[in-house]
VEXMI-722428 format. One record per residue: x, y, z of N, C-alpha, C in turn. Coordinates in nm, 2 decimals, decimal comma, always signed. Atoms other than C-alpha are relative to their C-alpha. Layout:
VEXMI-722428
nc1:nc2:nc3:cac1:cac2:cac3:cc1:cc2:cc3
X:Y:Z:X:Y:Z:X:Y:Z
...
//
This chain:
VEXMI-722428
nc1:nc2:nc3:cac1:cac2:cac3:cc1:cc2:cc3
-0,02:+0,05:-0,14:-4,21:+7,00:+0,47:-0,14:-0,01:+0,07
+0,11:+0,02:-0,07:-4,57:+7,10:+0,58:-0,06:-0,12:-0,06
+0,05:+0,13:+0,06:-4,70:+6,79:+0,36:+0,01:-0,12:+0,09
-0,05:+0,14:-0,03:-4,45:+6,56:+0,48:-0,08:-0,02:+0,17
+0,09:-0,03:-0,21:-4,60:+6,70:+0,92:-0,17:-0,08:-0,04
+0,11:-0,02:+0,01:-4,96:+6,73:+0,74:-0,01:-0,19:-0,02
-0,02:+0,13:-0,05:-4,90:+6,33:+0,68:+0,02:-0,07:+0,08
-0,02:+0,08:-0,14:-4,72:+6,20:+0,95:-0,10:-0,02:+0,11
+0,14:-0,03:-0,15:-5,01:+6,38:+1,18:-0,13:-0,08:-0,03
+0,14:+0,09:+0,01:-5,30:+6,19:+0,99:+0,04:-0,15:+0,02
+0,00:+0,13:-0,03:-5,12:+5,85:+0,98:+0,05:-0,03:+0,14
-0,09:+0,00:-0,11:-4,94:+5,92:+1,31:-0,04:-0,18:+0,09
+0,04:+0,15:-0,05:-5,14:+5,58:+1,44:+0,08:-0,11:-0,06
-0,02:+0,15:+0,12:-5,04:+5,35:+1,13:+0,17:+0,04:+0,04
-0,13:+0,03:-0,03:-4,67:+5,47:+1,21:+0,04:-0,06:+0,12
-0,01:+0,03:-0,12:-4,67:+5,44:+1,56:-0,01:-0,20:+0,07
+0,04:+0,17:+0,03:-4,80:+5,09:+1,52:+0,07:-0,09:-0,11
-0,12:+0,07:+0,09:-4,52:+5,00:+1,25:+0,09:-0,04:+0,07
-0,13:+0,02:-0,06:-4,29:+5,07:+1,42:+0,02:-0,05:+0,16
+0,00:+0,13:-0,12:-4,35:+4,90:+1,74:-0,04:-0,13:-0,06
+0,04:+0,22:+0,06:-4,48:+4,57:+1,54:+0,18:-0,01:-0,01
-0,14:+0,04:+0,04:-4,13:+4,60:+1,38:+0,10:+0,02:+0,12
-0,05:-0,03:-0,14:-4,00:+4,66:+1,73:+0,02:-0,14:+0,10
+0,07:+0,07:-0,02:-4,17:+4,38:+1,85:+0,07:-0,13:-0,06
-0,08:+0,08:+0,03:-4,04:+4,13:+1,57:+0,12:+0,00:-0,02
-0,16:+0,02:-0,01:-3,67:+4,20:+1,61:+0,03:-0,06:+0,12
-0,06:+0,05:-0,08:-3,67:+4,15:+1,96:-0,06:-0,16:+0,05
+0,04:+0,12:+0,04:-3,87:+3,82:+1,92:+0,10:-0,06:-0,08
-0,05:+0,12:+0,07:-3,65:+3,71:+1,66:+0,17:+0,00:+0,08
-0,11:-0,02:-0,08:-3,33:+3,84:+1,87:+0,01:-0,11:+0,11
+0,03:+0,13:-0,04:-3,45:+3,63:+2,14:+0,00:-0,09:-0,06
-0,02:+0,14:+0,07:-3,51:+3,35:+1,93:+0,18:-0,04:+0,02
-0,14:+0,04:+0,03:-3,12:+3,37:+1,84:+0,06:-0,04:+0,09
-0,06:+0,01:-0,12:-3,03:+3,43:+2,19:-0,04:-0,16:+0,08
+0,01:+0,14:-0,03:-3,21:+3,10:+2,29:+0,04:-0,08:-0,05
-0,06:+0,10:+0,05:-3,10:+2,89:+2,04:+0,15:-0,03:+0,04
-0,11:+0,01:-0,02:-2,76:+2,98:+2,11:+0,04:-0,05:+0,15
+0,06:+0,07:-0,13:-2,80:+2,91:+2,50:-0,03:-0,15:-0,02
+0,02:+0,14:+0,00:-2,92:+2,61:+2,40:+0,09:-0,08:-0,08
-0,14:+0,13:+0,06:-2,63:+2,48:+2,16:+0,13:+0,04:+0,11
-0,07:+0,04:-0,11:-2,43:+2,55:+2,44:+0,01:-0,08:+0,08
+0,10:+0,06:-0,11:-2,62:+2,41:+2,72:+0,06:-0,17:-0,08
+0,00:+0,12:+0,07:-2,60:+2,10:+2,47:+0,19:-0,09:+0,03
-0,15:-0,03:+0,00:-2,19:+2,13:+2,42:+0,03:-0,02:+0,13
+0,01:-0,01:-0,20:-2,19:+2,16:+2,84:-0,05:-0,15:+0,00
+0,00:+0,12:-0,04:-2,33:+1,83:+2,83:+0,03:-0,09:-0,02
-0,05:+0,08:+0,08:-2,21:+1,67:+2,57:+0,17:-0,02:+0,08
-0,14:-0,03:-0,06:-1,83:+1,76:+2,72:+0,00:-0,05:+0,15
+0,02:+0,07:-0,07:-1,95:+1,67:+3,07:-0,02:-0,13:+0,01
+0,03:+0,12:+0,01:-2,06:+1,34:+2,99:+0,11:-0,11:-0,05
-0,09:+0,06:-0,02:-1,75:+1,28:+2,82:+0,09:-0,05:+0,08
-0,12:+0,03:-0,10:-1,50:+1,34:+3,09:-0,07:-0,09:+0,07
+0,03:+0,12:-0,07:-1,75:+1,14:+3,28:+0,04:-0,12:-0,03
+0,01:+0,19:+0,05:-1,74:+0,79:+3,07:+0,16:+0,03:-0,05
-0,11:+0,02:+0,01:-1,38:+0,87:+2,99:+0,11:-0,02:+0,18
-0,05:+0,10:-0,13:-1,31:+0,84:+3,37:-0,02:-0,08:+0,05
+0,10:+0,15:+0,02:-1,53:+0,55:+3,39:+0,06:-0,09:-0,04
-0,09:+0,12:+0,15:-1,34:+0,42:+3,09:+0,11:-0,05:+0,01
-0,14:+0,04:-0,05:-0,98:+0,47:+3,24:-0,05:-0,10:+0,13
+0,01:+0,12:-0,17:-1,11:+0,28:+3,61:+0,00:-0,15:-0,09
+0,01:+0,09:+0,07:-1,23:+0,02:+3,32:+0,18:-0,08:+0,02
-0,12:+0,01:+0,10:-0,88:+0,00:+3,16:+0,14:-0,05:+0,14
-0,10:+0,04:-0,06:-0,67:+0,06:+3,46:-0,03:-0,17:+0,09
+0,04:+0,13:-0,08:-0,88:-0,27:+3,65:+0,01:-0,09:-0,10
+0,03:+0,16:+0,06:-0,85:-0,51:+3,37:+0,18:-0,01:-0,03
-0,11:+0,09:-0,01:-0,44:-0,41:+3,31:+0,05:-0,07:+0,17
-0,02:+0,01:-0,12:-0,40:-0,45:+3,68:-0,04:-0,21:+0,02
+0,04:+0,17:+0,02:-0,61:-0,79:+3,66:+0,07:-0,12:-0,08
-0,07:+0,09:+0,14:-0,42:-0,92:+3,35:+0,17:+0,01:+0,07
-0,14:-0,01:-0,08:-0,07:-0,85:+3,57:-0,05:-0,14:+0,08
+0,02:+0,06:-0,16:-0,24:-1,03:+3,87:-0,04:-0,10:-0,05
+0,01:+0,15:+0,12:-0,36:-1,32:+3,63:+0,07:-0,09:-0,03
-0,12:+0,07:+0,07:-0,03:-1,35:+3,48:+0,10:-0,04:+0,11
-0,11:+0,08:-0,11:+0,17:-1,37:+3,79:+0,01:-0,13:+0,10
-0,03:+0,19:-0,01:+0,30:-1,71:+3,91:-0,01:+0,03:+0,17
+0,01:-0,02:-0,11:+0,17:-1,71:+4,27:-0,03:-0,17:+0,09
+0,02:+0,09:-0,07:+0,14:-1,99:+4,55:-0,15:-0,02:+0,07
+0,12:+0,01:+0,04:-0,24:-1,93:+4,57:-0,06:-0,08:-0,09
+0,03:+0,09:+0,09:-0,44:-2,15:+4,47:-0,19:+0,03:-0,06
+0,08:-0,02:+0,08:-0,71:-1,94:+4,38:+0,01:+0,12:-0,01
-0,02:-0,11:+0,01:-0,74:-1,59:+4,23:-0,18:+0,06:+0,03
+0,12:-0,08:+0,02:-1,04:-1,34:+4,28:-0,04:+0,07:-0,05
+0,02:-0,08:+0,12:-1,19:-1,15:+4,05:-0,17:+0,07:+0,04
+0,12:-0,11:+0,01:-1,52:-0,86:+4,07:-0,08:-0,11:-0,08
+0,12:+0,09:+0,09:-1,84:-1,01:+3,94:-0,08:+0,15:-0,06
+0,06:-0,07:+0,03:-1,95:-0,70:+3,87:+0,08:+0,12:-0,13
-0,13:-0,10:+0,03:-1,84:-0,42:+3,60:+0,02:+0,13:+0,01
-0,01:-0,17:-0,07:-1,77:-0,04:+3,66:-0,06:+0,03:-0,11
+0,12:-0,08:+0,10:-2,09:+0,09:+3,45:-0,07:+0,12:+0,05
+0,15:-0,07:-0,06:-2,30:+0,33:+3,70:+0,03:+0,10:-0,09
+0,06:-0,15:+0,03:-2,21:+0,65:+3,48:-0,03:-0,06:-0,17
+0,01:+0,07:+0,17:-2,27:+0,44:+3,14:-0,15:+0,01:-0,01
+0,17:+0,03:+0,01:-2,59:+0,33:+3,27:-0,09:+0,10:+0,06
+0,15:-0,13:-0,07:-2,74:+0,64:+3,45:+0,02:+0,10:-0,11
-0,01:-0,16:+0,13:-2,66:+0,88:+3,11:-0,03:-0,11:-0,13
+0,08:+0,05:+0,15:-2,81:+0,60:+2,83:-0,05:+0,07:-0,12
+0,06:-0,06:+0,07:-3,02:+0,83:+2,71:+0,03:+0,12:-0,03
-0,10:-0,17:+0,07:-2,73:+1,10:+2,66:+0,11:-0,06:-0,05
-0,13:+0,06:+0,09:-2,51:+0,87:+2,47:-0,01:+0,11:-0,14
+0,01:-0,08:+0,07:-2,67:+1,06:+2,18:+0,07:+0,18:-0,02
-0,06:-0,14:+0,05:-2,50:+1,40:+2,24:+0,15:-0,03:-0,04
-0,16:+0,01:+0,05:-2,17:+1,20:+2,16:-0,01:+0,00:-0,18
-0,04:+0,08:+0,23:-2,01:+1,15:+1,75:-0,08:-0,12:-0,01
+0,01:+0,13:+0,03:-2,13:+0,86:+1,59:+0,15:-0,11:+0,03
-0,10:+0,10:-0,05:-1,79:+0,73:+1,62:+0,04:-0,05:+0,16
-0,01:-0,01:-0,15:-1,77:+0,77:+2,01:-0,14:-0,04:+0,04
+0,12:+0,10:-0,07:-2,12:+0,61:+2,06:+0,03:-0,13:-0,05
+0,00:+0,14:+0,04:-2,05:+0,30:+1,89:+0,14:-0,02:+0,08
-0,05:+0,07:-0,12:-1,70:+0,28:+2,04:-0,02:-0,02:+0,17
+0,02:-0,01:-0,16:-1,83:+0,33:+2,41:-0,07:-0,13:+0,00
+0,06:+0,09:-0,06:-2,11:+0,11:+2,34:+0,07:-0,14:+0,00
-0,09:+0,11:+0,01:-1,89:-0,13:+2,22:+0,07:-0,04:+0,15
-0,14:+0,01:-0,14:-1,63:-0,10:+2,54:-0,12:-0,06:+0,10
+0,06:+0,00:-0,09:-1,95:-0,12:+2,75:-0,03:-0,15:-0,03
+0,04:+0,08:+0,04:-2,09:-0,41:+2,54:+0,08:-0,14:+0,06
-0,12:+0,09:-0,05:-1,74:-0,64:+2,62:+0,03:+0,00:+0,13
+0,01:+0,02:-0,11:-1,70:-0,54:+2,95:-0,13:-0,02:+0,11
+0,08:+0,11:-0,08:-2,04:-0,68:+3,08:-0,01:-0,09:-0,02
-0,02:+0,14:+0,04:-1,99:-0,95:+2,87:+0,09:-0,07:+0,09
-0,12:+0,07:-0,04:-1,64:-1,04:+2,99:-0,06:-0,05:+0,11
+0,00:+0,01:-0,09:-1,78:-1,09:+3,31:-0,11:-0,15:+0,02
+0,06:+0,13:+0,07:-2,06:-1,34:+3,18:+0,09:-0,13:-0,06
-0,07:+0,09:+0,07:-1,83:-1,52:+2,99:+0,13:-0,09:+0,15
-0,08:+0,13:-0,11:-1,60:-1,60:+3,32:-0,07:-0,02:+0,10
+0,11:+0,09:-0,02:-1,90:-1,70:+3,51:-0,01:-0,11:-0,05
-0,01:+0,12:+0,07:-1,91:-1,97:+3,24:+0,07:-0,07:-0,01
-0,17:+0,09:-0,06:-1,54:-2,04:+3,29:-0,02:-0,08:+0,07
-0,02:+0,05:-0,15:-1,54:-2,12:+3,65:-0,15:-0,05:+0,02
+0,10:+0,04:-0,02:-1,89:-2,25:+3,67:-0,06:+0,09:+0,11
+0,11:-0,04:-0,14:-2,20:-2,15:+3,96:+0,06:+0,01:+0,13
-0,06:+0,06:-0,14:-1,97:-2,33:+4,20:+0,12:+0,10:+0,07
-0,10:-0,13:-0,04:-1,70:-2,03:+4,20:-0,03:+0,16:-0,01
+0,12:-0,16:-0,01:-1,94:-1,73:+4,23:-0,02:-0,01:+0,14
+0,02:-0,02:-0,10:-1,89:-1,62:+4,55:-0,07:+0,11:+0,08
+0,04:-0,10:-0,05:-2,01:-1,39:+4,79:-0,15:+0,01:+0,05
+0,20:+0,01:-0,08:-2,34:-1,25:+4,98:-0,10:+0,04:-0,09
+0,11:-0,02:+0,11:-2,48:-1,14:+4,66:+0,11:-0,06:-0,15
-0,04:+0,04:+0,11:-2,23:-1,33:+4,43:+0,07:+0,12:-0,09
-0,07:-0,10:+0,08:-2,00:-1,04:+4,35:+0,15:-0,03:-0,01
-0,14:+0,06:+0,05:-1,69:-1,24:+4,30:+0,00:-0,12:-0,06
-0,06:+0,11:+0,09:-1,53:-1,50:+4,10:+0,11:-0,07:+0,06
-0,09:+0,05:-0,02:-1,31:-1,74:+4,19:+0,10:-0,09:-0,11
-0,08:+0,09:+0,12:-1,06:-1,88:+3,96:+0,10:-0,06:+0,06
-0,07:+0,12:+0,01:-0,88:-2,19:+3,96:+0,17:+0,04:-0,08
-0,14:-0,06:+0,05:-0,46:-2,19:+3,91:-0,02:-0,03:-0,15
-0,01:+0,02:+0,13:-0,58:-2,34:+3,54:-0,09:+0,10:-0,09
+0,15:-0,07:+0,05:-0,86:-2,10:+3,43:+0,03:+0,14:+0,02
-0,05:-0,14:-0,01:-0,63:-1,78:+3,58:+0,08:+0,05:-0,15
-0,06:+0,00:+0,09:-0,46:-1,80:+3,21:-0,09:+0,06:-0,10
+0,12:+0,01:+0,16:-0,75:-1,79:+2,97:-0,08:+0,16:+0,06
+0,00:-0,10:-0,02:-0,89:-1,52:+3,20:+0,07:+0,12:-0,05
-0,10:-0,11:+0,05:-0,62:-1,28:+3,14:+0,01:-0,02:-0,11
-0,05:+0,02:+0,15:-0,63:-1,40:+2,77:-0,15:+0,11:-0,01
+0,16:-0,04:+0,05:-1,03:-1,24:+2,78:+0,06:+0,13:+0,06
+0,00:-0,20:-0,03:-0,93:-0,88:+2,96:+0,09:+0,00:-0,10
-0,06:-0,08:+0,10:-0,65:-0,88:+2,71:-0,04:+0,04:-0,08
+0,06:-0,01:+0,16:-0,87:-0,95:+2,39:-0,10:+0,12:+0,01
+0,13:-0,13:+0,03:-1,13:-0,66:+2,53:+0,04:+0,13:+0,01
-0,04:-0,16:-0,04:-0,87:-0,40:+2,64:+0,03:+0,07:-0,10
+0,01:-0,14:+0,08:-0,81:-0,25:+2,31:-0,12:+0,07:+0,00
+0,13:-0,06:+0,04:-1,17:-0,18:+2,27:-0,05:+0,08:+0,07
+0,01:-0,08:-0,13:-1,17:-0,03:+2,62:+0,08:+0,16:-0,09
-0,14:-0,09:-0,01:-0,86:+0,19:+2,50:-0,03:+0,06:-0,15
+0,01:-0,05:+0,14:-0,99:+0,26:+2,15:-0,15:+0,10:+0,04
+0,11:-0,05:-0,03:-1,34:+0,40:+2,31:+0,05:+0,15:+0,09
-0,05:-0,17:-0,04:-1,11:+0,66:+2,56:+0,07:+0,10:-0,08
-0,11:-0,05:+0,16:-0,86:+0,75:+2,22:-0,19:+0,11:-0,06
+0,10:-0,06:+0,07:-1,23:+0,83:+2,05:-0,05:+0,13:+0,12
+0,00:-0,13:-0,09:-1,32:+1,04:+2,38:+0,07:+0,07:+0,00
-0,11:-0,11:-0,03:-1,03:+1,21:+2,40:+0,03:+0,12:-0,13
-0,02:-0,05:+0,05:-1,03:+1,31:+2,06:-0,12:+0,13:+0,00
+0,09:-0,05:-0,03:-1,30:+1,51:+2,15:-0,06:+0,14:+0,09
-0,04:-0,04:-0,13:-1,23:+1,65:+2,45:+0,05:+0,12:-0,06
-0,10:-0,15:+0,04:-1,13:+2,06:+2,43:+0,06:+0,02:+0,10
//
């Protein structure tokens, strides 16, 4: 036992200094873990926020185009219908560069849903011509009793893709 003292006492530095280094890299590498994990959270938190966002984004989509496709289809004594020139995008377009925390399957259908509904809106622009773009900055449409048909034929053909882009959010959703 006096050996094992008569040692300890000459290296007492070199131990002293082990055992804080190794002190040292546990709670460094503990930290480490503790940050990473923090941060696949942090991630998960955004990722899950961003869905509920563009999934209620995606229902206003969904519920305004069946609502449109009723109001389209019904036989009215109007002889012209109005329609948004614009499409419900602001949380699509201000989180672009957080599409990436979604699946691959749930970025391509969103972009997709996104891709059709600014389109659709271009495309009945082209219907109705220049001359039925109305408004103080051109934020409506006006459609004709013949051109309210074909309309409602285009929100029909885009609302699955709408409704297949909320299905892929939802499956997602905890």
């Amino acid at each position: 036992m006096d050996s094992f003292l008569c040692v300890f006492e000459k290296y007492q530095t070199f131990f002293t200094g082990l055992l804080g280094f190794t002190g040292v890299v546990i709670t460094m590498a503990v930290n480490a873990w503790l940050q990473r994990s923090i941060h696949t959270r942090k991630l998960a938190h955004e990722a899950q926020t961003l869905r509920v966002a563009l999934r209620a984004e995606l229902n206003a989509n969904r519920m305004a185009f069946e609502n449109r496709i009723q109001q389209l289809d019904e036989q009215t004594d109007f002889d012209h219908a109005l329609v948004p020139n614009q499409p419900i995008n602001q949380i699509y377009s201000s989180h672009l560069d957080k599409l990436g925390l979604l699946s691959d399957e749930e970025i391509e259908k969103v972009i997709n849903a996104y891709l059709l509904i600014s389109d659709l809106f271009f495309r009945m622009r082209i219907l109705v011509g220049t001359d039925n773009v109305i408004g103080i900055n051109n934020e409506i449409i006006r459609l004709d009793q013949k051109r309210r048909s074909t309309a409602s034929d285009m929100h029909k053909c885009f609302l699955p893709d709408i409704k297949n882009a909320i299905q892929s959010i939802n499956e997602k959703i905890n």
